[in-house]
C-alpha positions, 0 to 999 in steps of 0.5 A: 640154283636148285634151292633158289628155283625151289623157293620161287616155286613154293612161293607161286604154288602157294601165293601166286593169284591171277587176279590179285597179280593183274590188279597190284601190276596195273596199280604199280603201272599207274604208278610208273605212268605217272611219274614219267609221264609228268616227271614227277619226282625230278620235276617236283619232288626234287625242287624242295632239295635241301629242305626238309619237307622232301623228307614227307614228300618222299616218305609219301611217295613210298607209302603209297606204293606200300600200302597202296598194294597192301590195300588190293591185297586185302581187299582181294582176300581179307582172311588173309591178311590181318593189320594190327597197331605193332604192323602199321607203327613199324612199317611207318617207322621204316618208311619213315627211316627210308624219306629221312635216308633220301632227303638228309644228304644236303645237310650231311654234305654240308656238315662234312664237306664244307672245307674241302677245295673244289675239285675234293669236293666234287669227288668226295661228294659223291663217295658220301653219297654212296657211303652216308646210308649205312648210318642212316638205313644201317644204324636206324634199323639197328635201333629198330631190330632193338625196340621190335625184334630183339630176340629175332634170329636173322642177325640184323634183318638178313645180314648174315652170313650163315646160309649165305649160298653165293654159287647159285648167285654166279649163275644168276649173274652169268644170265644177267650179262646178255640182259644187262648188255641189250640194257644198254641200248635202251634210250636214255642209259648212256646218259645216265651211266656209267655214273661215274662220270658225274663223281668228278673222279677223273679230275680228282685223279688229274688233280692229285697226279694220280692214274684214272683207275684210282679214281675209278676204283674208290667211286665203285667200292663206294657204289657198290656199298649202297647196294648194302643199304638198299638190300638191307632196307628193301629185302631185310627191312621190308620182307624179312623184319615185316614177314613175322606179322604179314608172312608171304604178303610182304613181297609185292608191297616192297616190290612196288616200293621199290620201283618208287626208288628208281623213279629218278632213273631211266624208266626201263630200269624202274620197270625191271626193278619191279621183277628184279627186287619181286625176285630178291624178295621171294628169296630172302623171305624163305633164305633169311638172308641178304648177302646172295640180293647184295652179290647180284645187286652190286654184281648188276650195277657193275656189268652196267658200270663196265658195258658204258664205259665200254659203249663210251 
């Protein structure tokens, strides 16, 4: 624990600026207001599902918030900061990876589980929904690491599991429960978790006379998988791989692209994944590595799986 408080103090000792914070915060609020104030990505983003402009509509979204605090952050400080060509073409090929990764699935569904009866269908849609992304953020960013970093040493950005250090993470999770669970009483969480609900696994369960918990077990080793993914891109991709050319720069950036992911869910959740994945962020640039981000990432997506099944 003491390493990881060590690293958030170097990080502010030798980043942290009051007016550059208030700047990049108001623009990420902009951002959040927007969105939910005219539904945004559920009302308008979501209408072209199973088409592929969704995939530009995404990429966009994401590049704005990307590039978008990139822009404050030099014109905060130009000396700070240099954009080259080899920058901006592997920061838009992630972006890119990351609209592709968003907006394929409809297609995938369609290739993989067109066969399948109903109630399978239902079920195993979502276990694809959840699994599908270690092809398209996984392998995509194996081709990237291959053609940008290949004699990089953080094993496939951050994947790796020398230096890991999980005890520390036990305590951040320890601290989390009582924040998770007051999470719960916000409006709109129990309709949106325990996401379970809406895989379809209790019938799938009844279907094959199988208990419940056999349903319940497959869905979140599946769920947990995607945090994988999400880590892999946010926190490997965008803070360590993109580091070697911005250094501590690349932080705030991803933070903003990260609460873009959570536009799709409640809006306090995307309000606290600004500081949790500003958080991830600092750690994984001075670590190296993903796996501690992957144990309290999943690990917080649990506790919110079980306190609304509790609620329910």
């Amino acid at each position: 624990m003491k390493k990881i408080i060590g690293y958030l103090k170097l990080f502010h000792v030798e980043y942290f600026n009051w007016v550059l914070y208030l700047f990049v915060a108001l623009f990420i609020a902009a951002l959040i207001a927007f969105n939910y104030y005219f539904d945004f990505e559920d009302s308008y983003i979501d209408s072209f599902y199973g088409k592929h402009v969704r995939a530009l509509l995404f990429f966009a979204y994401h590049a704005l918030a990307f590039y978008g605090v990139l822009l404050i952050i030099w014109l905060h400080d130009k000396s700070k900061m240099k954009i080259t060509w080899q920058f901006l073409l592997k920061s838009a090929i992630g972006l890119a990876i990351l609209g592709f990764d968003r907006s394929v699935f409809p297609f995938i569904s369609k290739l993989v589980l067109n066969n399948f009866n109903r109630v399978d269908y239902r079920f195993y849609f979502k276990i694809l929904y959840n699994l599908y992304g270690l092809f398209t953020i996984g392998f995509a960013l194996f081709l990237v690491k291959l053609f940008f970093d290949p004699k990089g040493g953080d094993g496939l950005y951050g994947l790796k599991f020398r230096n890991a250090g999980i005890k520390p993470y036990w305590i951040m999770l320890a601290i989390m429960v009582p924040v998770v669970f007051i999470g719960t009483y916000l409006p709109g969480f129990l309709e949106y978790y325990p996401t379970f609900k809406r895989s379809g696994g209790g019938e799938f369960a009844s279907f094959h006379a199988l208990p419940q918990a056999v349903g319940i077990v497959l869905y979140e080793i599946a769920y947990l998988f995607d945090f994988l993914n999400t880590e892999l891109f946010f926190r490997g991709f965008l803070v360590i791989g993109l580091s070697k050319m911005l250094g501590k720069n690349v932080v705030l950036p991803m933070a903003a692209t990260y609460a873009v992911l959570h536009f799709g869910k409640p809006m306090g959740e995307a309000i606290s994944s600004v500081f949790g994945g500003y958080i991830l962020g600092i750690i994984a640039l001075y670590s190296r590595n993903i796996w501690g981000g992957v144990f309290i990432h999943g690990g917080i997506a649990l506790l919110m799986e079980l306190f609304a099944f509790w609620r329910q």
